[in-house]
N, C-alpha and C positions, 0 to 999 in steps of 0.2 A: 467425325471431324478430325483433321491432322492437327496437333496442338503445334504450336509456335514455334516450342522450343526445342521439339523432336528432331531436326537435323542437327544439332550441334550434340544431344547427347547422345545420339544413334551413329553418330561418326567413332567412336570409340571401340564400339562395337560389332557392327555391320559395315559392308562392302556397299559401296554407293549402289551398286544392282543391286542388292538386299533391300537395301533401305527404300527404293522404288516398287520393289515387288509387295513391301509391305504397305507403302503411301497407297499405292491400289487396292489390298485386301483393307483398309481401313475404310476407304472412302465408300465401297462396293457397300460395306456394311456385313453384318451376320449375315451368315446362311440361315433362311425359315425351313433347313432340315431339322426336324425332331422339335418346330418349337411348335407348328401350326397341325398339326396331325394331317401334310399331306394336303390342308386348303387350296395351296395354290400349286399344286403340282403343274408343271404343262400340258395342256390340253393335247388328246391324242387322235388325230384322225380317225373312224369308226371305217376299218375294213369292208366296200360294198360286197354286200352278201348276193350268192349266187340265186337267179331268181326259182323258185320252186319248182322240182322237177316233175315232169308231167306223169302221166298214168300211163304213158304208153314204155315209160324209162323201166328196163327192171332192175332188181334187188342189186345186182351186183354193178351194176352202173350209179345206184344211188351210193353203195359203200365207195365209190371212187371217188365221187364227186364230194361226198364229206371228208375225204383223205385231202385229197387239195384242197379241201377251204379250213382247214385245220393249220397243214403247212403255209398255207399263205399268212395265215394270224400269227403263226408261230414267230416266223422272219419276221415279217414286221413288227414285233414288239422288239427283238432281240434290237433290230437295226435302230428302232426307238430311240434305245436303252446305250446303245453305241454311239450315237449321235449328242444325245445328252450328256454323256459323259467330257465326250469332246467338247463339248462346246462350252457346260459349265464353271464357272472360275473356279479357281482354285479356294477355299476357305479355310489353310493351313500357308505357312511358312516354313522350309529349314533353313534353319542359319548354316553358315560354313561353318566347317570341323572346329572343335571347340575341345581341345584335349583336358587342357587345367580346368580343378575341379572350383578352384578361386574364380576364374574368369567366369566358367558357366555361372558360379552364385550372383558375381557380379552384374553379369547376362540379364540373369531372371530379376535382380532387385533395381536393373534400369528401364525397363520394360513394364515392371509394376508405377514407377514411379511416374514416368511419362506419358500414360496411358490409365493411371488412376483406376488399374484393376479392372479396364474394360478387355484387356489379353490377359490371357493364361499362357504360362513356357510352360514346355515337359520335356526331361530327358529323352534324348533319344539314340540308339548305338546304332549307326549306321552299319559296317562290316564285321563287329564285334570288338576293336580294337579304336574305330574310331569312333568321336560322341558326337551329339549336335544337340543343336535346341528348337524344337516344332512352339512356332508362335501360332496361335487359332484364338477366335472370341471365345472370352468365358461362356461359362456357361451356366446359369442362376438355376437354372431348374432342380439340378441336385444338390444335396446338402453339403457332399466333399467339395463341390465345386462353387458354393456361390463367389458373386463378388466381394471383392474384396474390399473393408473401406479404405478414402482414399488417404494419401498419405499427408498426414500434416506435418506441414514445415514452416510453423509459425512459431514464434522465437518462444524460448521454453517461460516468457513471466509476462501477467498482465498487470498493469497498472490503470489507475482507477482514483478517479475524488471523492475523497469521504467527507459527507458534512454531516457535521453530527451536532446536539443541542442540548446544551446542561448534560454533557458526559464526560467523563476523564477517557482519556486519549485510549488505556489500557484498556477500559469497560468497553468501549465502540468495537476496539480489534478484535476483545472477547467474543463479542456477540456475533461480529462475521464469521469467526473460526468457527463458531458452535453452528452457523446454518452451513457452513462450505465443507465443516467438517476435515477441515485441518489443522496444524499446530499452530499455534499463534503466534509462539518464538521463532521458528523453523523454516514458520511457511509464509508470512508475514511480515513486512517491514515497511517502515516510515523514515523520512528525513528529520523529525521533532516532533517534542509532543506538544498540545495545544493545550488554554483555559479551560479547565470544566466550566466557571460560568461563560460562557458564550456561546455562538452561534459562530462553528468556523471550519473552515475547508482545508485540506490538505489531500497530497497526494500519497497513495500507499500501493505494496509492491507485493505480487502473487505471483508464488511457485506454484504453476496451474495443472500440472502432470501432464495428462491425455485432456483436460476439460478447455472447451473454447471459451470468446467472450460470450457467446450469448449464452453459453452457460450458467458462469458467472454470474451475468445479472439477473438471468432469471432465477436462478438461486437466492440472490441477495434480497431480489423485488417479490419471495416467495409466489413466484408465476408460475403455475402450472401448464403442462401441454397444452395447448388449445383453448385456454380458460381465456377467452379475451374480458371477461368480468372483472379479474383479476389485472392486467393490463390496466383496465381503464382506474380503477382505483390507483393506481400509481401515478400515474400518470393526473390526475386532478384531486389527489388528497397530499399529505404533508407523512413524509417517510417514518415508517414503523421505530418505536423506542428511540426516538429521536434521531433517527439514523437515515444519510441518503447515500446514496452511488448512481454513479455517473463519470462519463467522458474515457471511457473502455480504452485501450490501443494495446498492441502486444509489443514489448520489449525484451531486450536482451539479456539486460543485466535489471538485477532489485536495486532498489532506493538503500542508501546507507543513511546515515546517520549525522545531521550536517550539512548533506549534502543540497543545499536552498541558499539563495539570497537572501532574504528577508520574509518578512511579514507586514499585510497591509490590514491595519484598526480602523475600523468604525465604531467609535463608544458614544453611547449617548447618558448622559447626568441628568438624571430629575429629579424634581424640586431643589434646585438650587436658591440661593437666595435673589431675588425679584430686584432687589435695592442697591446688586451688584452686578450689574451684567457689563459692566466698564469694566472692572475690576477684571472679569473673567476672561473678558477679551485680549486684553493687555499682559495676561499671564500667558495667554496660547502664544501670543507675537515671541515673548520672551523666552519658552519653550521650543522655536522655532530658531530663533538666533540663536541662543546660549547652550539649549541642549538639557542634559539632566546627568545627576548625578547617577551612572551605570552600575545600581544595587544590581542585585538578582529579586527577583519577585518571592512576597513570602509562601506564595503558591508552591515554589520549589521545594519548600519547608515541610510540604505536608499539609492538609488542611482538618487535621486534627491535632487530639492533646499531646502527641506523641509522635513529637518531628521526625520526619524523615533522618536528619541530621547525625540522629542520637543512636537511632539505627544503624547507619553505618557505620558510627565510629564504635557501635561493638562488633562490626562485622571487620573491620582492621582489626581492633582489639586479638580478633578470633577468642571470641567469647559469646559461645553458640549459643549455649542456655539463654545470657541476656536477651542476646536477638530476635527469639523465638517469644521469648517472653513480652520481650516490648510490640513483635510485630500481630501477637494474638490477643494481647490485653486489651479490655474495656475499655472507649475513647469516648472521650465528652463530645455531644452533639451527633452520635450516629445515629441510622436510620435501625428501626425496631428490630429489620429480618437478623442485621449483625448483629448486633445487642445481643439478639437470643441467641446465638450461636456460638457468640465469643462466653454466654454466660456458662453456656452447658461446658465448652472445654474447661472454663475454671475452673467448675464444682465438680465434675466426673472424667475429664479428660479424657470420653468417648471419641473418638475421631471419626469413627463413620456418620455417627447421631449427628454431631456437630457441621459435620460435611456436606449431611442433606439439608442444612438450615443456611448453611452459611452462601451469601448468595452469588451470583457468580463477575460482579465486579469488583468482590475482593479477592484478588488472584492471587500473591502470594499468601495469604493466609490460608487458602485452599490447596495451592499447591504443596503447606504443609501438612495438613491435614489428608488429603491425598498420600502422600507419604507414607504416614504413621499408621491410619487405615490396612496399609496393607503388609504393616510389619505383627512381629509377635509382642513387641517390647517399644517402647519408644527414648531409646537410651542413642540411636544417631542421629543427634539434632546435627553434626554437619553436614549427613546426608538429607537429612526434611531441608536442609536450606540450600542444599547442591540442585533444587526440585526444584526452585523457583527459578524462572528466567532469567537469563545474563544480562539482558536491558535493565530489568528490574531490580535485579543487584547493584548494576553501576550506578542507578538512578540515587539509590542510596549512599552509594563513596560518594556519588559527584555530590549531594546536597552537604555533608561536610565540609568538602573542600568550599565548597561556595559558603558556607556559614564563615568558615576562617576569612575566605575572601571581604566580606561584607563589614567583617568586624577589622580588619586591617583600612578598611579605606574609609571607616571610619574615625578611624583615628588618622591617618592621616589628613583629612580632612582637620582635623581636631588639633593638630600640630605644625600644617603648613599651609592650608587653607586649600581651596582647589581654582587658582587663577594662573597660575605660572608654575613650570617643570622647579625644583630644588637639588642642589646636590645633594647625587644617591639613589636618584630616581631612574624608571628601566621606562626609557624610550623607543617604541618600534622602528626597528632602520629599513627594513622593505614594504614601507608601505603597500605596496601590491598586493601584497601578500595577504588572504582572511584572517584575520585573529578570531573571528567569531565562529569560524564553520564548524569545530569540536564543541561549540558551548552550546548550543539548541537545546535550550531548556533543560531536557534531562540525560542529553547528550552529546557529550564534547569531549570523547575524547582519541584525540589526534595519533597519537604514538602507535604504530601497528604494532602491538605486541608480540608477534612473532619474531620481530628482530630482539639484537640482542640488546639489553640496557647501555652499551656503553658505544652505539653504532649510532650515525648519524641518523633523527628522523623528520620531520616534517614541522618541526615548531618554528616560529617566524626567529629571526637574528633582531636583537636588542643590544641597547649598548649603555651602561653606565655612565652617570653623568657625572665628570667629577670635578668639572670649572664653570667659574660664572659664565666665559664662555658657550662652555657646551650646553649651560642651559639657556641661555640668550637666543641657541641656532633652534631649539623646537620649542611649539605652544603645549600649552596645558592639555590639547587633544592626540596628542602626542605617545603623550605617559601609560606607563599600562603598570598593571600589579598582577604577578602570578600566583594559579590557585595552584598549591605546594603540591609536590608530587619528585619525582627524579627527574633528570638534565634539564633542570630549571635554576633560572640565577634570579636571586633573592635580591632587594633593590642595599644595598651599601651605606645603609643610614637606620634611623632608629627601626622604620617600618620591618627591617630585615632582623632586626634582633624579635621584637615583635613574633612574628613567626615562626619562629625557632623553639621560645618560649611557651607558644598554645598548643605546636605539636609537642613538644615535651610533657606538659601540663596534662594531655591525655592520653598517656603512657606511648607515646609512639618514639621510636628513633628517626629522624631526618635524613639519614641516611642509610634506612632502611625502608623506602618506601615501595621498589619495587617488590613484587610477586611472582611467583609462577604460576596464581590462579587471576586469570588476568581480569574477571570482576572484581578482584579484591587489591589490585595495584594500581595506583597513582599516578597517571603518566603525566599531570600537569599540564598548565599552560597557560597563556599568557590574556588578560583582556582590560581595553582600555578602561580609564575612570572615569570616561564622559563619555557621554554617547547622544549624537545630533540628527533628529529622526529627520526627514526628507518629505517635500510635499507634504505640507501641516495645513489643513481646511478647516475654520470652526464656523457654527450657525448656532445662534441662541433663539428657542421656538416659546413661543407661550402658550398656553394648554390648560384645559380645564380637566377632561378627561385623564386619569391617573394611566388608565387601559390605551390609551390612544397611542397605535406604534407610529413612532416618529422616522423610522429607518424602516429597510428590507435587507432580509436577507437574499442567498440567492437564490434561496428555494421559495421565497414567494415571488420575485420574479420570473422561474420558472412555470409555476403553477396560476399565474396571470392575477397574485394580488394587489390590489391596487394599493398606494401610498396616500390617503386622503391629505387635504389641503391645508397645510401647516402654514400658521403665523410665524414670521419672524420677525427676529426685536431686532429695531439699529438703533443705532447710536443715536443717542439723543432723543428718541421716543420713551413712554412712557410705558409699563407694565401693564395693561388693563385686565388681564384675567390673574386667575388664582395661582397658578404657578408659572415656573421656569426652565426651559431644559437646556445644557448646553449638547449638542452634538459637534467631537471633533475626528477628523478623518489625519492618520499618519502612517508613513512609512518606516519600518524602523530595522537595524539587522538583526540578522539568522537567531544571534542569542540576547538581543533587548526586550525589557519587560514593558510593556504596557502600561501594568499598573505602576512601574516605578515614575514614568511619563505626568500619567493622571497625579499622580501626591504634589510633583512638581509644579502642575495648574493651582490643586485644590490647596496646597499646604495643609493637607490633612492626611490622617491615615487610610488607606487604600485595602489593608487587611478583609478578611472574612467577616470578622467580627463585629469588626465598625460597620461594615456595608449592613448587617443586621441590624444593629442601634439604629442606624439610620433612618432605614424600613419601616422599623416598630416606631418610630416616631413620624413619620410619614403619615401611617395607618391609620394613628390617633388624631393628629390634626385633620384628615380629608375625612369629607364627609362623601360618600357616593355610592349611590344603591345597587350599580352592577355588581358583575362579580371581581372578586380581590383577586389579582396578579401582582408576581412579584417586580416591584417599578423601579425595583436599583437597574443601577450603570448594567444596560447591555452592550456586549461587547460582540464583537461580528469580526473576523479575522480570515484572511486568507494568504496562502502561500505564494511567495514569489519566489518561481523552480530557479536553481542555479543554471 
């Protein structure tokens, strides 16, 4: 078959008579020379044989008569043979003279490409002086010669939705990189990172080398060739280690960092109080109008005894030992396999022993222990911490900087209230413009470092407020506070002294913030103090059953779980069963917290820890014979791509 696109790239190369002489030998098809051993040769007339000569013939009239029937058979094959010749097509091409030794390469790699390695070229000297190129069908049968695969020219990254369940973002990407077998820093990449407690999708971005999609997922979906047993398990069970993929396509470029609209929540509250579901109602409306105070989530922090925060302020410090220290130490509340792992570095500071215990969702702690493992000595703690990923470095500046952030807008709060701008305050002047697309969760940060500190770069224009005027002309949603860093302007009132005093306070200079290792400097940037989620849904359900899912994710809509038939309470009705659940649905930006959202419903703490208190009192009140699931707040999150 002629492909489509063969006249336009065979114009380049060949003479419009060329390109015809080959549109013929394509469609003709192979020659069945040397493939069929001779099957279908053409049939040959059978020479009528002279009839037997009689008895009265002698000797030497019979040697005549076998002379001519000898000659007769002779010619006639020859003439055969001569006929065949003539008449059979041709099942070779030469191209016109072809001198440069560039263009023939070029020859041969447009010819493979267009024909997908169904021709082979070969040099060929016509007079000794001049060259060409003989186009003929490959030929599979020998080893030097088979076909060739064909060429792929599908863009060099796939992208892919990962939904993943009670896992930290790091842990999910871990586990792909360990069945794909590539780097996780390197070869991998996300727009944000997501809730560990949740149930939530996002998109991520592969450097896929030579491997296709369907590679890919049958990778991911541990499918073997042909194993449709293994297919069908996918396909109607609930994805291994809490992990799914789905929705394949190849792309050009990877996902950065930021690079997303928002995020859409589904959270559902159980056992709320029964005796308030007014109450609970009228706090969503209110959350809907007014918005919420825009903390950072303590999720950010770390959800152990040993904040992220603290972390990187010794990794600014450059105070290696602490770092290593704080990042391998005992944490209250982990799971057994760390425990033991982190107990052994204490007590022997083995690093291979440690390495085989330590499990593989604590990545930088592995990545240091990796390290050490394969030195003699473990005296370069800035090289065991050069070993952990650059995401996961900055993860740690940025939780600083947001800790100062958190603690400034708290006091401003505290000193001007949050209802109306004040002289002093840093107002966004291009609206248009994201403020939020560097802050996704554990990464925000905007300043391409490659330029130089003192060059224009991409942070939004703000502008000082210094008359009742100028704060008359913008609202309260207005206002923004920057997380400190360099070509950042500090708000001109108490807040700004404020700032100056916390980075001083831990040993840092202000105006020494940038670096030349760019996980270790501060590019700053700007984020409003309110923040007004979009499309706000709430539904209060009553429920007896503690196990009873009240929501879906999207993988049991995929896998065709049904949502059985929930009660709902309105207004004015009465409670009749044992408990209460609130479910609310919102949209919120690239770097707003969810649970900062929920505290603003509940006026309560939204922390880890509380969500546990909560639990454990749950468990004791309810009485119920199934089996115990965990019945706090789930959360179900998905990405809205920029």
């Amino acid at each position: 078959e002629w492909p489509q696109n063969a006249q336009e790239k065979l114009s380049g190369i060949l003479s419009q008579e060329k390109i015809t002489e080959l549109q013929n030998l394509v469609e003709r098809g192979p020659s069945q020379k040397g493939r069929n051993g001779g099957k279908n040769k053409p049939d040959r007339s059978k020479p009528t044989s002279n009839p037997t000569p009689s008895a009265s013939f002698d000797s030497c009239q019979n040697d005549q008569a076998g002379d001519r029937q000898a000659n007769q058979v002779g010619n006639l094959r020859k003439e055969e043979h001569t006929l065949s010749q003539n008449s059979m097509p041709a099942s070779s091409l030469i191209s016109d003279p072809i001198d440069s030794k560039n263009q023939r390469k070029q020859f041969h790699q447009t010819i493979r490409e267009v024909f997908q390695g169904r021709l082979m070229t070969e040099h060929k000297e016509l007079d000794g002086e001049t060259s060409a190129v003989e186009i003929s069908w490959a030929r599979p049968g020998k080893n030097n010669e088979r076909r060739p695969k064909p060429v792929d020219l599908n863009p060099p990254y796939i992208h892919f939705t990962l939904q993943k369940t009670n896992r930290e973002t790091q842990d999910a990407l871990s586990i792909i990189s360990y069945n794909l077998r590539c780097n996780v820093s390197k070869d991998l990449a996300i727009s944000g990172t997501k809730d560990k407690r949740s149930v939530s999708c996002q998109r991520v971005s592969l450097k896929r080398g030579k491997r296709t999609v369907g590679d890919i997922w049958a990778s991911l979906n541990n499918i073997r060739r042909n194993q449709k047993s293994d297919k069908q398990v996918t396909f109607t069970q609930r994805g291994d280690k809490g992990i799914r993929v789905g929705d394949f396509t190849y792309k050009t470029a990877p996902l950065k960092l930021g690079e997303l609209n928002g995020n859409r929540f589904t959270v559902v509250l159980r056992d709320v109080n029964p005796t308030e579901p007014e109450i609970l109602k009228e706090a969503v409306k209110t959350l809907s109008a007014h918005g919420f105070l825009n903390y950072f989530g303590m999720q950010r922090f770390g959800t152990t005894s040993v904040g992220t925060h603290v972390v990187g302020l010794s990794l600014l410090q450059a105070n290696w030992d602490l770092a290593i220290d704080l990042i391998m130490r005992k944490k209250l509340g982990e799971t057994q396999d760390s425990e033991l792992a982190r107990s052994l570095w204490e007590e022997k500071k083995d690093a291979k022993a440690a390495l085989n215990l330590m499990p593989r969702r604590c990545v930088a702690e592995r990545c240091i222990l990796q390290f050490f493992s394969k030195q003699a000595a473990q005296t370069d703690k800035c090289g065991a911490l050069a070993s952990i990923p650059k995401n996961l470095k900055m993860m740690y500046i940025h939780a600083y900087q947001s800790y100062i952030w958190n603690t400034i807008l708290s006091r401003r709060v505290e000193l001007y209230g949050c209802d109306k701008p004040v002289i002093g305050d840093l107002v966004q002047l291009d609206q248009g413009k994201a403020l939020d697309t560097m802050e996704d969760h554990d990464a925000f940060e905007t300043v391409d470092h490659a330029q130089n500190k003192n060059k224009p770069n991409n942070l939004p224009s703000v502008k000082v407020l210094k008359t009742l005027e100028d704060c008359k002309a913008f609202t309260i949603y207005d206002v923004v506070l920057p997380l400190v860093g360099y070509n950042i302007v500090y708000p001109e009132n108490e807040l700004g002294d404020q700032y100056l005093k916390i980075i001083r306070q831990d040993g840092l200079d202000p105006d020494k913030l940038y670096r030349s290792q760019a996980e270790y400097s501060m590019g700053g940037t700007y984020r409003k103090i309110l923040h007004l989620p979009r499309d706000v849904q709430s539904q209060v359900y009553e429920y007896e059953d503690p196990d009873l899912p009240l929501t879906q994710a999207d993988e049991d809509v995929l896998l065709g779980f049904e949502l059985p038939t929930l009660k709902e309470w309105t207004d004015g009705s009465c409670a009749q069963k044992k408990n209460m659940a609130l479910k609310v649905e919102f949209t919120l930006g690239s770097s707003a917290y969810a649970t900062m959202a929920l505290r603003e419903i509940l006026k309560s703490d939204t922390g880890k820890e509380a969500q546990s208190r909560m639990t454990q009192r749950m468990r004791e009140r309810m009485s119920h014979d199934g089996p115990k699931v965990d019945p706090t707040a789930l959360q179900s999150s998905s990405e809205i791509p920029s």
